[in-house]
N, C-alpha and C positions, 0 to 999 in steps of 0.2 A: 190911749183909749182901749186898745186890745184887751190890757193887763185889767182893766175894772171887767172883763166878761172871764178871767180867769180865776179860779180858785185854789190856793194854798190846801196842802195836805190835809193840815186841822180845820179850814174851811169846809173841805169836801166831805170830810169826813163827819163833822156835826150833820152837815144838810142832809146825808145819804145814811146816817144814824149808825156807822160802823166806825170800829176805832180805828186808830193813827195808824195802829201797829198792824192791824189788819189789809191797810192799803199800804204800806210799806212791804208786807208778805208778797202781797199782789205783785209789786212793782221788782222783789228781789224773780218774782219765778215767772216772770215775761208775762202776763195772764192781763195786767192791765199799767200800764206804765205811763208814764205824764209825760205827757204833748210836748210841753213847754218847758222853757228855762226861766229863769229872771235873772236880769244882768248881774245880780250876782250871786247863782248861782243856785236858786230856790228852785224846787221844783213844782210846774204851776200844770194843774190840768183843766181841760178845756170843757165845754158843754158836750162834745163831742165823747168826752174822759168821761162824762158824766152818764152818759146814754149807756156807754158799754158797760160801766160799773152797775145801772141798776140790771142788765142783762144777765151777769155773772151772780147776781144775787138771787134774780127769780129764778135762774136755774140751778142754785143751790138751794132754793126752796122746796125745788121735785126730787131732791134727793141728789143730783150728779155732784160727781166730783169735783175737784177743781182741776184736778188731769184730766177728764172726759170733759169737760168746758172747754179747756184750752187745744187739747189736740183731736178731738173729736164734733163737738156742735156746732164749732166757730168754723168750721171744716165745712159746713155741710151747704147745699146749694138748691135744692130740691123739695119742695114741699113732701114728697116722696122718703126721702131721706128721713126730713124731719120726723114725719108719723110714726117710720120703723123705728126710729132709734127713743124715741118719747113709748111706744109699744113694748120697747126690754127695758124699761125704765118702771115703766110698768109692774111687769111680772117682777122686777128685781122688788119694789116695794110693796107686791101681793105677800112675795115669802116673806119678808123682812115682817108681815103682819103679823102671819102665821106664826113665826116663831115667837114673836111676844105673845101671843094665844098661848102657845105650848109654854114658855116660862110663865105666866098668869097660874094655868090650868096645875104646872110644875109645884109653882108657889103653895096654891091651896092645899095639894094634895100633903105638900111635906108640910104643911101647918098642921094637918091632922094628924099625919105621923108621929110628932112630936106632941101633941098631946097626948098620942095611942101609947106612946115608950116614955113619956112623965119624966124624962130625964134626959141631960145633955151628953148626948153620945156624937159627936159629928163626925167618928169614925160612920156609924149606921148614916146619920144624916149624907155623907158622901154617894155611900152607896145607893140608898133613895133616889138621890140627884141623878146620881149616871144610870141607873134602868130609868127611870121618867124620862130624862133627856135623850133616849136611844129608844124609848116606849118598848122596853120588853117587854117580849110576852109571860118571863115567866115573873114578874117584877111579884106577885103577891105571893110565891113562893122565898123569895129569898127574906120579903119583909117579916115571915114569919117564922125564919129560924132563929133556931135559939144564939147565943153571944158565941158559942162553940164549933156550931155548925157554918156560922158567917166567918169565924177564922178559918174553921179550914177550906172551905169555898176560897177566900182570900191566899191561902197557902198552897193549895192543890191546883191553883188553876188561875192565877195570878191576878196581875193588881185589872184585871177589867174581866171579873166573873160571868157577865152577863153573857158577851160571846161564847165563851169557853162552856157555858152550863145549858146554852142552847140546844144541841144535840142531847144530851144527857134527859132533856126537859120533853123534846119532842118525842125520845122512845123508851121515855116514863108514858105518856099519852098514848102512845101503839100498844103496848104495853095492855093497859088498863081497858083502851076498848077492845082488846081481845080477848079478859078476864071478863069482861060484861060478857059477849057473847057465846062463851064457853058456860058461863053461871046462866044463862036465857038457857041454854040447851040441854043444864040440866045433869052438864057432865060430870061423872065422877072423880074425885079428889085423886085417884089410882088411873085414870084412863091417861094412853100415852099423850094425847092434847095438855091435858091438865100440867102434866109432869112436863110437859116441853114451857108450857108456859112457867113453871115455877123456876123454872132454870134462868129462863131471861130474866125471871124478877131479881131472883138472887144474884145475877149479875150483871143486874142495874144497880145493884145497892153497892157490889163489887168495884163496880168502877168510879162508884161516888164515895164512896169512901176509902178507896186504898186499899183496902185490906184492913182497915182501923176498926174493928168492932167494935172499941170502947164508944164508938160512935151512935150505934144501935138505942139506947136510951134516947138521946137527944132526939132521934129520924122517930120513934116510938112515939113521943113527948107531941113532935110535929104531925105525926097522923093522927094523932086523940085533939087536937086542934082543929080537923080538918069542917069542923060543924060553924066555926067561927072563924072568918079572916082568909079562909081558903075563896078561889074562885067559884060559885056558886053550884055550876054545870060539873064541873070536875069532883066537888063533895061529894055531890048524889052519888057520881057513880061509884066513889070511893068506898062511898058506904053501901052500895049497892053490893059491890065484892071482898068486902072487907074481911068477912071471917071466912068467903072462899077462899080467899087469898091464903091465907092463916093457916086452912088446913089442905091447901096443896102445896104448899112451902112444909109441912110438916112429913107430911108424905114424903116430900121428894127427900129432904136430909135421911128420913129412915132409911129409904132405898140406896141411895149413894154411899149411904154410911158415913156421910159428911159428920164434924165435931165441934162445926160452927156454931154459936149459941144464936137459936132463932127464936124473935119474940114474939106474944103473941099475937100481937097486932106492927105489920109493918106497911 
């Protein structure tokens, strides 16, 4: 009589809509194991196998593990208990949102990427990927260097640029709002301000490029860009300073006597 209220593997398993192999997993890693034997030697689980199995299921519907099931929830005693531990369950599937927001959000962004580049480069595509996935800031700078300038970014400063050009990026930025301020004020291309500024610029360019001037073209190429594809806020002011720049960078090689070739938009 007992044996008609027990259920066979592939019994239990139709009824509770999970496969064989699934309650066989169960049963190797202690999580839910059959009651019962049958004389010879079948292994039969009970109504009782049954309750815990749909348990283990609905709480693998909220996301837990089957390690956080077994040595964690089956653990707990307290409605108290319960609430906190369903509470980081919680938050764990708030981020888990979030970050398919951000790969969504990643998606689109590098679908127009790749219309904007008309051609299959997944070296660039890479690069896209990992500033969107790390949300840099300086991410519309690098998407709009040229194939030459993203090698050497790539060689100068290794395989995950975006760290490494951070610093570089933020006192390009310090940089440029103290040429806006200088150009508000009206100062002279000759006044010691000016020439102190021209000096950081040039060796802003200095530490971006090595020492490689043949690089100058390309950084040229990317500032006459700066009206299209650059960040909007940072244009203006580029354009704001742009030919002060030009000729207090001209100034300052005169003065230094410098033999570096400067162009005239950098």
């Amino acid at each position: 009589m007992e044996n008609k209220t027990l259920l066979t593997v592939g019994e239990l398993a139709k009824q509770m809509d999970v496969t064989v192999r699934t309650l066989q997993y169960y049963d190797q890693q202690n999580l839910l194991k059959p009651s019962h034997k049958s004389e010879g030697g079948r292994r039969l689980y009970s109504k009782k196998d049954m309750v815990k199995l749909h348990q283990i299921l609905s709480l693998k519907h909220l996301g837990f593990s089957l390690e956080e099931i077994k040595t964690k929830l089956f653990a707990l005693e307290t409605p108290k208990e319960v609430c906190q531990i369903l509470l980081e369950q919680r938050t764990v599937i708030e981020n888990q949102i979030q970050d398919l927001q951000n790969s969504l959000a990643a998606i689109d962004a590098l679908r127009d990427e790749v219309i904007a580049i008309d051609k299959v480069d997944f070296s660039k595509y890479a690069d896209i990927i990992y500033l969107l996935k790390n949300q840099d800031k300086n991410y519309w700078v690098l998407k709009n260097f040229s194939p030459r300038l993203e090698d050497h970014v790539r060689e100068r400063f290794g395989n995950a640029p975006a760290n490494q050009t951070n610093n570089l990026y933020d006192l390009y930025l310090s940089i440029l709002d103290e040429a806006v301020v200088l150009y508000q004020q009206n100062r002279s291309p000759e006044s010691e301000q000016s020439l102190a500024l021209a000096k950081k610029w040039w060796q802003l360019i200095q530490d971006f490029t090595g020492g490689d001037m043949t690089l100058l073209p390309d950084l040229m190429a990317f500032n006459e860009s700066r009206d299209s594809g650059w960040d909007s806020e940072i244009s203006q002011k580029q354009n704001l300073v742009n030919d002060y720049i030009g000729m207090i960078l001209s100034v300052y090689f005169e003065k230094t006597g410098l033999s570096f070739p400067v162009p005239e938009e950098v």
